[in-house]
Backbone as a printed PyTorch tensor [residue, N CA C, xyz], in Angstrom:
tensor([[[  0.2420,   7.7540,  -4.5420],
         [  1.3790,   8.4590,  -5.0660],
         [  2.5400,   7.4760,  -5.0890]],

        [[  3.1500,   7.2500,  -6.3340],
         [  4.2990,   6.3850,  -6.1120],
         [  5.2740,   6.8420,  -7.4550]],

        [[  6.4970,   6.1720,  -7.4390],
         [  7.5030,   6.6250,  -7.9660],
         [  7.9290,   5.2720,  -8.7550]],

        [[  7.9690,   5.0140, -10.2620],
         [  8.3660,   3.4030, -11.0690],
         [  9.7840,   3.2800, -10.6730]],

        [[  9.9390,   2.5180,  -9.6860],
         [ 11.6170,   1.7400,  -9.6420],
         [ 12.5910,   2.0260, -10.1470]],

        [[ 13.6320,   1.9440, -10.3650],
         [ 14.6430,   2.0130, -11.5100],
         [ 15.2350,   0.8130, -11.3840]],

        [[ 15.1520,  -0.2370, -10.0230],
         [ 15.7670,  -1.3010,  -9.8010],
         [ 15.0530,  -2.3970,  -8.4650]],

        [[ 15.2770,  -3.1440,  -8.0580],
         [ 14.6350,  -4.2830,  -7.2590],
         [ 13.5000,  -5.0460,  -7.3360]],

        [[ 13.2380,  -4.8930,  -6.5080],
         [ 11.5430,  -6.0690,  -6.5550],
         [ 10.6650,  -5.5470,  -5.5960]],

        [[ 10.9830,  -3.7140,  -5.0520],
         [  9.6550,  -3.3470,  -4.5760],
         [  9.1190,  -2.1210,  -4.8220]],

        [[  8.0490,  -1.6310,  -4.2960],
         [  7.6940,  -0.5840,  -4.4970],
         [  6.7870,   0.1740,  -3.7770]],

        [[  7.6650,   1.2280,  -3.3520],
         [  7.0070,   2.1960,  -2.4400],
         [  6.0070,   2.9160,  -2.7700]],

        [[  4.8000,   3.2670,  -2.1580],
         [  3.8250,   3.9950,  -2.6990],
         [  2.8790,   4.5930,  -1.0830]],

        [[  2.8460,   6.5090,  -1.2940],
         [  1.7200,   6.8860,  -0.3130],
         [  0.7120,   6.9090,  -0.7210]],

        [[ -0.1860,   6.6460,   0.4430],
         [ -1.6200,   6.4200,   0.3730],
         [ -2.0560,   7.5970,   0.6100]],

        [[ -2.4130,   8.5320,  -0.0490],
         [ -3.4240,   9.4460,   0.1040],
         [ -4.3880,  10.0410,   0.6080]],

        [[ -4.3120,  10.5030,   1.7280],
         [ -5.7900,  10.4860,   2.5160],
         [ -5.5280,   9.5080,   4.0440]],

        [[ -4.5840,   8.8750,   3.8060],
         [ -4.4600,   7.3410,   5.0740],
         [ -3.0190,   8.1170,   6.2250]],

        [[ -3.7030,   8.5930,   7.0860],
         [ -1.9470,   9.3910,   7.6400],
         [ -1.1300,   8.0010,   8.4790]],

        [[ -2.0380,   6.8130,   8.8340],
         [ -0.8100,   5.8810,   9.0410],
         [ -1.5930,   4.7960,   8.4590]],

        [[ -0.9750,   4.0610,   7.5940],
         [ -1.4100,   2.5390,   6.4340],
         [ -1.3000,   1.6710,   7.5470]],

        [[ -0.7870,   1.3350,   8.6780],
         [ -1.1070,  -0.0570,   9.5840],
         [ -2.0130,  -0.6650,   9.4630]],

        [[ -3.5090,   0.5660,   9.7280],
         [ -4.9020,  -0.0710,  10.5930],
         [ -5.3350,  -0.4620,   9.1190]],

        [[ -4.7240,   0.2260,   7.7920],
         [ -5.5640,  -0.4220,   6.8800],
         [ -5.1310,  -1.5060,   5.8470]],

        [[ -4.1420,  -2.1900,   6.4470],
         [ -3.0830,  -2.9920,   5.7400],
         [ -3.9900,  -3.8830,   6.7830]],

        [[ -3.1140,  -3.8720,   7.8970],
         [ -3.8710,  -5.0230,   8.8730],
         [ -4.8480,  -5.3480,   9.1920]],

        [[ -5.9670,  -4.7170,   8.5690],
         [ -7.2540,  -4.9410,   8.6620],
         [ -7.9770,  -4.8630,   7.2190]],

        [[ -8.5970,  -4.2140,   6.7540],
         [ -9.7200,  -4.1850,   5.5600],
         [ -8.6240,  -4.6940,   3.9970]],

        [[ -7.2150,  -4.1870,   4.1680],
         [ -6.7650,  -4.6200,   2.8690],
         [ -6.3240,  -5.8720,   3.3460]],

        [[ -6.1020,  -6.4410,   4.5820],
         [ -5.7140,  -8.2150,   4.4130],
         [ -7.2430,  -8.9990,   3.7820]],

        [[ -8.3840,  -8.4830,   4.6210],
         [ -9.4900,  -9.0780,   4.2330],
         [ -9.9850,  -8.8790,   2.9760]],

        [[ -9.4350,  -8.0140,   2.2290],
         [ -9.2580,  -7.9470,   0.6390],
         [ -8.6150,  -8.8970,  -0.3590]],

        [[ -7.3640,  -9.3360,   0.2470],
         [ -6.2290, -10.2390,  -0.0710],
         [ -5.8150,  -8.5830,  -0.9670]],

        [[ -5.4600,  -7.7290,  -0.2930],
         [ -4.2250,  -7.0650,  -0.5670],
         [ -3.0250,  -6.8900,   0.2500]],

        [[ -2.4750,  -7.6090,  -0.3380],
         [ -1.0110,  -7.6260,   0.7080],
         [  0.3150,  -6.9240,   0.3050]],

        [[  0.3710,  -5.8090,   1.4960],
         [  1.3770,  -4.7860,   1.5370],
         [  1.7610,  -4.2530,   3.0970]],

        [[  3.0220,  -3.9090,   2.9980],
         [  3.8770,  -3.6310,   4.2490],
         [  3.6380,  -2.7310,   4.4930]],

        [[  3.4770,  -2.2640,   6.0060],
         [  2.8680,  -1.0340,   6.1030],
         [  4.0340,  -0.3320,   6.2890]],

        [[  4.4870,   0.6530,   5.9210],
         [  5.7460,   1.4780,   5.8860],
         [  6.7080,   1.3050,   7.5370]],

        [[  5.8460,   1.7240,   8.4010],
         [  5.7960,   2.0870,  10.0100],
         [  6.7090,   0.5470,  10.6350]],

        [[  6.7870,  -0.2980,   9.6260],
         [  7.7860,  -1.2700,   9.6380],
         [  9.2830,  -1.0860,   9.2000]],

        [[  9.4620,   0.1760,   8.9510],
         [ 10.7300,   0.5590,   8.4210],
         [ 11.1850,   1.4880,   9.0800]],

        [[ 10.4780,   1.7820,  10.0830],
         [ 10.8770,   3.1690,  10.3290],
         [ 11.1960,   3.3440,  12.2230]],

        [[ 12.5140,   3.6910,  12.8410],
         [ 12.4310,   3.5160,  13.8960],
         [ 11.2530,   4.0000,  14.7500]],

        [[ 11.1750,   2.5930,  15.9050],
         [  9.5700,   3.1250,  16.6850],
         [  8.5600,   3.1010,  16.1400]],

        [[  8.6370,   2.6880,  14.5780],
         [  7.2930,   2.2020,  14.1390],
         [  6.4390,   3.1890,  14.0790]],

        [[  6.9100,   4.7030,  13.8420],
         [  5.9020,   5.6810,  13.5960],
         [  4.9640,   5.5810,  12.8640]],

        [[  3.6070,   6.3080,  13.1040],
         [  3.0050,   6.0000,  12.0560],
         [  2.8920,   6.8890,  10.3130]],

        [[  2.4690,   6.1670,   9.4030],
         [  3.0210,   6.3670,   7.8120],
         [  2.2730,   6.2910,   7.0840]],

        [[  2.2180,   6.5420,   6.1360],
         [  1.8530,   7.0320,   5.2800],
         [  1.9990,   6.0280,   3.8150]],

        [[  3.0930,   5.8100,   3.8930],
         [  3.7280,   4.4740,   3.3470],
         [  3.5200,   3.4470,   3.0900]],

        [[  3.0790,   2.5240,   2.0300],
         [  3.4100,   0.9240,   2.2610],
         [  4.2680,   0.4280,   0.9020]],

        [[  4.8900,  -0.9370,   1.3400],
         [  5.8680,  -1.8630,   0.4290],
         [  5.3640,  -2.9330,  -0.3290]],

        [[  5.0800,  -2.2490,  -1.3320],
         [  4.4920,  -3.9740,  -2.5390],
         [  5.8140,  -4.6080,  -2.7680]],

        [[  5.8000,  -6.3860,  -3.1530],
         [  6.8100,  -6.5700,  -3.7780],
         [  6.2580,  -7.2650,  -5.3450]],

        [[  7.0410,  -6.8300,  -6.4630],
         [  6.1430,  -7.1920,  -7.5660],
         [  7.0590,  -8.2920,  -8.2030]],

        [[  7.8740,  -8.7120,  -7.3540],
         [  8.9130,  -9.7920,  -8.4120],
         [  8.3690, -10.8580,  -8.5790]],

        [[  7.8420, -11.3350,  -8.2160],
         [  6.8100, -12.7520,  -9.0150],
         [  5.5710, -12.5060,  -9.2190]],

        [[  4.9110, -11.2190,  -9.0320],
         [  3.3920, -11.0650,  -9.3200],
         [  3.0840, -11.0900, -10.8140]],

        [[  2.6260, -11.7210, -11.7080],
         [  1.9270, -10.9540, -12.9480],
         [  1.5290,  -9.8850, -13.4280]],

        [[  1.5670,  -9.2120, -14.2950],
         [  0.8860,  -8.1130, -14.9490],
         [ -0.4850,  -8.0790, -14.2760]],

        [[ -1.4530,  -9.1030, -14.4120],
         [ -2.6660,  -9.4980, -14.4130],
         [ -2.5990,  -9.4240, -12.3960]],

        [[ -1.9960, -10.2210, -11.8910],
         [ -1.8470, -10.1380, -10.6560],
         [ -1.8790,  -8.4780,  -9.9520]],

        [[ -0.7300,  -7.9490, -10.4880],
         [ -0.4850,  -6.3300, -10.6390],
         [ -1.8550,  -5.4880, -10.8060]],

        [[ -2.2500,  -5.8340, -11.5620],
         [ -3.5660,  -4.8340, -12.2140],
         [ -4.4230,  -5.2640, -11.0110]],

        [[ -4.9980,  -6.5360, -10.6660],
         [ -5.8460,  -7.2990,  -9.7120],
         [ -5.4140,  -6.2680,  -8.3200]],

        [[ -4.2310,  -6.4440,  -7.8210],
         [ -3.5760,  -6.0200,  -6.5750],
         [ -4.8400,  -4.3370,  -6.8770]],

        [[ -3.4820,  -3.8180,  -7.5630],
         [ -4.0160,  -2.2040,  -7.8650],
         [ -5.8210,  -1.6820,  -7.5970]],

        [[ -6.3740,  -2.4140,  -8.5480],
         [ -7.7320,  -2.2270,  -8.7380],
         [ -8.3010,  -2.5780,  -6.8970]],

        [[ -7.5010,  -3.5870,  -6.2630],
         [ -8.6430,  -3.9350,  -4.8490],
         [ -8.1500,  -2.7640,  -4.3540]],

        [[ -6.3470,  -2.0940,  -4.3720],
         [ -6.3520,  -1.1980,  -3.1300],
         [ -6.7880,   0.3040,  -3.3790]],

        [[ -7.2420,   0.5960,  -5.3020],
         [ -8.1220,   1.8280,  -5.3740],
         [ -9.7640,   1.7170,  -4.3190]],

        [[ -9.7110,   0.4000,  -4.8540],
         [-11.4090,   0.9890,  -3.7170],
         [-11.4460,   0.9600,  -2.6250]],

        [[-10.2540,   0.0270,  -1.8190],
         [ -9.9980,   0.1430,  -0.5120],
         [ -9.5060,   1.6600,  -0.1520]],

        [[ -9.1720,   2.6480,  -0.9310],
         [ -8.3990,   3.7760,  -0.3630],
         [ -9.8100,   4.6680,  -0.7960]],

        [[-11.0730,   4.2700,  -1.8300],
         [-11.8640,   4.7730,  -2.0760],
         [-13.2140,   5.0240,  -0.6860]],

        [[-13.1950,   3.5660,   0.0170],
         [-13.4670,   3.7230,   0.6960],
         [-13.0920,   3.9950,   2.2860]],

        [[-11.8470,   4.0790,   2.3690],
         [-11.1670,   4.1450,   3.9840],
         [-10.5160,   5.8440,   3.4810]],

        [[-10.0450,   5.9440,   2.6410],
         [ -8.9340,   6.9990,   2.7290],
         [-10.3540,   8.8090,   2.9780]],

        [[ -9.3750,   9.5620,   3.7010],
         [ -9.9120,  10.8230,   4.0120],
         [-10.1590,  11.7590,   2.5080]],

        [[-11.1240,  12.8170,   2.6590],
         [-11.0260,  12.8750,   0.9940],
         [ -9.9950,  14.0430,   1.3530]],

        [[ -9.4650,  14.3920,  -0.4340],
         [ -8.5120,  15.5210,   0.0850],
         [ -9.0870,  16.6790,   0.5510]],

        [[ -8.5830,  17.9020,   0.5860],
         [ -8.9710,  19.3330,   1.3930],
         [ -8.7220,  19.7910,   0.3260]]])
């Protein structure tokens, strides 16, 4: 679930199914080479989230699409299905 910018160089987006993005940022999406902030970095105490921070200001279109496509199957395979 995410919302197109209106301005900067990032972009917030929830993961679906993932009730805190840490264990899967810091683990299965680094070993992906998907790299994103896990929200719980923004947030006092580091709760856990739902959340993570792409930044797309120097990525490519092609880069973009690449990113996208690894973290659908990463959420295909880690994320809870819905109810």
């Amino acid at each position: 679930e995410w919302s197109a910018p209106e301005a900067g160089m990032f972009l917030w987006m929830r993961l679906l199914g993932v009730p805190d993005s840490k264990a899967l940022i810091e683990g299965p999406a680094r070993e992906a080479k998907v790299l994103l902030v896990p929200g719980a970095y923004f947030l006092p105490g580091s709760a856990a989230s739902p959340f993570v921070r792409a930044s797309f200001s120097t990525a490519s279109d092609a880069d973009v699409d690449e990113a996208l496509r690894r973290l659908a199957a990463l959420l295909r395979e880690h994320a809870a299905p819905p109810r």
